[in-house]
N, C-alpha and C positions, 0 to 999 in steps of 0.2 A: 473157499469162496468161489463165485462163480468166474465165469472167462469177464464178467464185468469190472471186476477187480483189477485186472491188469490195461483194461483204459484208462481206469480213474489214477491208476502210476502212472502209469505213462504221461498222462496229462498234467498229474502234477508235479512229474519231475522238466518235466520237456519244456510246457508253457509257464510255470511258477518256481520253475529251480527248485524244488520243496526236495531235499537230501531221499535217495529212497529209503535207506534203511528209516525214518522218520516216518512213513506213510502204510498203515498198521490199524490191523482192522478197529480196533476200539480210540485210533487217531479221530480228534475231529477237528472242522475249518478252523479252530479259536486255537487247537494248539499244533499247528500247520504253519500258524500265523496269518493266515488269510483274512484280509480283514470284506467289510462289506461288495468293495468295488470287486475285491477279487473274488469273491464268492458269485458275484453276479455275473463276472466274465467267463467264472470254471459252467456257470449255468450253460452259456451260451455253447463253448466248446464240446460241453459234452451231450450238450443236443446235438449238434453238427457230427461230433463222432460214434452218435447212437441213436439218432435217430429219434430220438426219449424227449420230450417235452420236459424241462425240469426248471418249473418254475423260482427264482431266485427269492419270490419271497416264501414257499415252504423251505427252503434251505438255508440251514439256520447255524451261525456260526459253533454251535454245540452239537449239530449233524456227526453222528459217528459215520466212520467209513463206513462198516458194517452193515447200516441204517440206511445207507446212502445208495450200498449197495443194490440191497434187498429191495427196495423202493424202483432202483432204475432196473432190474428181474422183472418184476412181476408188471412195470408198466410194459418193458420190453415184449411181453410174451402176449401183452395185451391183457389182460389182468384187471383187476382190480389192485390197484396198490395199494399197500396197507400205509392207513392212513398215518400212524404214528413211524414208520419207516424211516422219513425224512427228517424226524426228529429227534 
């Protein structure tokens, strides 16, 4: 995975306690336990830590990492993100 991967750990072990061994690329928000509020709070923080626009409502609590990843890549690079990414 990319160097994106290890914000989205950091993030959710640091700001959401989420265990790291738990936090895996085919993990998503719903089995993280993240429920809506926190999924709309990870939005915020990892706009602020990337600079990435990620809107909370395409992020969806069945977003894999993976998905979540690739999505915050390709906006990162200025891209076109692929639209199903986030989902």
């Amino acid at each position: 995975m990319s160097a994106i991967h290890p914000t989205i750990t950091e993030v959710l072990s640091r700001t959401f306690r989420v265990p790291v061994a738990e936090i895996l690329p085919e993990s998503t928000m719903d089995s993280l336990d993240m429920d809506s509020l926190a999924v709309a709070e990870f939005a915020v923080v990892m706009r602020e830590a990337l600079g990435v626009e990620l809107d909370p409502d395409t992020l969806h609590r069945d977003t894999s990492l993976a998905g979540l990843t690739e999505f915050l890549r390709a906006a990162a690079a200025g891209g076109e993100a692929p639209a199903s990414a986030a989902r």
